[in-house]
Phi, psi and omega in degrees: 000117167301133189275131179255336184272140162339096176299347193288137153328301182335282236281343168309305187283340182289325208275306194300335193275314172328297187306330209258314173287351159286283165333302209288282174320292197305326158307288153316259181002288152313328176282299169311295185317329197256337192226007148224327169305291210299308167324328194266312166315318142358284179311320200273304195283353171265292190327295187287351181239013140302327180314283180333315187291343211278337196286346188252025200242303113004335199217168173283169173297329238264343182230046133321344207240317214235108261261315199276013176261036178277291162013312202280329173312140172313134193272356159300283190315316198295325165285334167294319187261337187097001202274124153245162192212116157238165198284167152308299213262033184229332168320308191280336171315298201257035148115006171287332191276351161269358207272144174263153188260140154215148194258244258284338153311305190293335160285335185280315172313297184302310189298349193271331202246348170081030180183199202260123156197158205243163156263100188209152222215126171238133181262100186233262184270329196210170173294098194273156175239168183229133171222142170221115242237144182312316190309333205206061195299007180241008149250187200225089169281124167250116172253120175280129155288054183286008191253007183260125220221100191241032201277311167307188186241118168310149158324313198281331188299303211273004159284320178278354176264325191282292159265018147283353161281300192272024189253303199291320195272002172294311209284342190274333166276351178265344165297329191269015166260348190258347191264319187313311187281005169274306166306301183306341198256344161279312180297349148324288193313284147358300186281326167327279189299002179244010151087033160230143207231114183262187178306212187249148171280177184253149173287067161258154181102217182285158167304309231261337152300306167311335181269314120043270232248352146326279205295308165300317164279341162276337178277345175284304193321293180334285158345292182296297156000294206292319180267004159275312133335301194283341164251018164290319191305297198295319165311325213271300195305323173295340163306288213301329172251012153311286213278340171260335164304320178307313152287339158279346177286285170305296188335297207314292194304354162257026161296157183282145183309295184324325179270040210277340177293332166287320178319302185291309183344292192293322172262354148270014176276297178321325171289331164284312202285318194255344136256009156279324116028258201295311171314297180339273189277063158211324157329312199287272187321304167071002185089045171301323162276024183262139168254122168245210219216156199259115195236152159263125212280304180290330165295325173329291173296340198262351188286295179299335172290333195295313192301338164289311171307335175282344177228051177035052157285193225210036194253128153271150179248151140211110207233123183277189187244132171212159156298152171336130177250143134337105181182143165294120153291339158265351162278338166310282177331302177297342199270347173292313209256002165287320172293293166324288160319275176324230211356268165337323164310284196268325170270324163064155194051209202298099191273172164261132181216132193203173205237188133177192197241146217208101165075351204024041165224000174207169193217157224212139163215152210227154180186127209220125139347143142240019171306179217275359201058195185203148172291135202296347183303321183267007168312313188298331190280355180305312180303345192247166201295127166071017164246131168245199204256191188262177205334337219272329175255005146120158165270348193307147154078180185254037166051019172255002184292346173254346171292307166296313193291006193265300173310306178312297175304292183333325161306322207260017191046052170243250177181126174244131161265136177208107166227171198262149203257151194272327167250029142118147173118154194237148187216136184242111183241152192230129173244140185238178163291105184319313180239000000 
């Protein structure tokens, strides 16, 4: 079913004020028509059908039926009010076949003149009415308007145009004085979750907003507190467990060659250890001091790929041509070579790795296994910190390598996928956003 009303607080408080103000006109309207438009055509028309009494009022009875005894009117009466009296056919001659009809004058008329008479309005240098008067159904009285002026905006059009403008920028502004700080506290929200922490919001708008846009800034604050603390924490611990790897390092290299088994042992756990280490704070951290920056998704792969390849991996490539993207280029780079890695990790021989444009509003990259795959049940637990996958892929590393890249696309507004490959093997697609 299709939505027809706005969901946005605006477009709500605008469509409701619209509606009320609307309301608001058609009610002005009926009002001004009935009790002021209407009084005055009224008013105009007992005027024009007084005219009218006075002229047959002006003749004997005895010559009513026959036209040239009209004649008899004052050539004085005729320059004060402007009134001619014509025949049908001298009527039409002179501008009646142009005359607009209107039934509700000739109703006001017949009642004023006390019988069936008609109306009708022609626009020539001013306005004329035609009248044709019970008395006499076979002329044509014409009365000029010469004080009627329509060059001008009626009262009534430009009393509804002055506040129906200053109805609609009231309501539109007072809706964007109650919505702006809503706005502002969803764009707020948004750089939170994507791990940027903006100013404190300014306290505007309604009490009930305002308590709101508190409760949001003690809650940004906090957030930021937390992560900040926790990666003061996670430095110290890596300071701290550097400096005895290290001596354990130096330890190591003076064992004796008979003891080279031990040796290698101890220095590839310090090397697993110091890259759980370096995950630890890329985790933490996530490239909070990085900006980004409009960047290419292929050069980006091909960079990490090459680099795999130099130390004699296995990649195919196939990379489509796509645009530039909004995006940390070094948090890229790292979350490409964490996918290269599991893959490689888990899967052994030969990865995939291909790019395209999805929709033409997000571009996509792909990096795909030939390992034993994982059960789909346990896809979802991949994402979270410090879970790897089951037996079947092995224990290695410290379980933050999908974790960091789920946070990362999660920052960049994007969407990560994991499924199992039909000839075996897991395929990871990560889609980001164009703009």
């Amino acid at each position: 079913m299709k939505r027809w009303l706005p969901r946005s607080a605006f477009g709500q408080t605008a469509l409701l004020m619209g509606f009320l103000l609307l309301l608001n006109q058609l009610v002005s309207y009926v009002t001004v028509a009935r009790y002021v438009v209407d009084p005055s055509f009224k008013q105009i028309n007992q005027l024009l059908a007084k005219q009218i009494k006075l002229v047959f009022l002006s003749l004997p009875d005895q010559g009513r039926e026959q036209l040239p005894l009209y004649e008899t009117i004052s050539d004085q009466f005729k320059e004060v009010t402007g009134l001619e009296i014509y025949s049908i056919e001298q009527a039409s001659v002179n501008g009646l076949d142009r005359a607009t009809y209107y039934e509700f004058l000739s109703q006001q008329m017949s009642t004023f003149l006390g019988g069936d008479a008609e109306v009708r309005v022609s626009k020539e240098q001013s306005y004329m009415v035609w009248v044709r008067p019970p008395q006499n159904p076979y002329v044509w009285i014409k009365i000029p308007l010469e004080k009627f002026d329509d060059s001008e905006f009626s009262p009534l059009t430009f009393y509804l145009i002055v506040i129906g403008t200053l109805s609609i920028a009231g309501g539109w502004l007072f809706a964007r004085y109650l919505t702006k700080p809503l706005r502002n506290l969803q764009q707020a929200a948004n750089k939170v979750a994507h791990g940027e922490y903006p100013e404190r919001l300014a306290l505007r708008g309604t009490s009930e907003v305002e308590e709101v846009t508190k409760a949001f800034n003690s809650m940004a604050q906090g957030i930021k507190q937390l992560e900040d603390d926790r990666a003061l924490l996670m430095a110290g611990i890596s300071h701290d467990l550097r400096t005895p790897l290290t001596r354990i390092r130096l330890a190591t290299e003076m064992l004796s060659d008979t003891e080279e088994f031990f040796k290698e042992g101890i220095v590839s756990d310090i090397e697993d250890m110091d890259e759980i280490i370096n995950q630890f704070i890329s985790y933490i951290r996530l490239d909070r001091e990085e900006l980004s920056e409009l960047s290419s998704l292929n050069e980006v792969i091909e960079q990490e790929v090459n680099a795999e390849i130099a130390q004699g991996r296995s990649i195919s490539l196939d990379l489509a041509i796509l645009p530039e993207i909004m995006v940390r280029p070094l948090g890229l780079r790292r979350v490409i070579a964490n996918l290269l890695g599991n893959a490689f990790r888990y899967g052994g021989g030969e990865v995939f790795v291909s790019s395209g444009v999805v929709n033409k509003r997000k571009v996509f990259f792909m990096i795909e296994d030939n390992g034993p795959g994982i059960e789909e049940h346990d896809i979802e637990r991949l994402f979270k910190p410090f879970v790897q996958g089951d037996n079947a892929r092995g224990g290695q590393g410290s379980g933050l390598g999908l974790a960091i890249v789920q946070r990362f696309v999660g920052h960049h507004g994007g969407k990560i996928k994991i499924t199992n490959r039909q000839q075996g093997g897991l395929a990871v697609m990560i889609e980001l956003p164009i703009s």
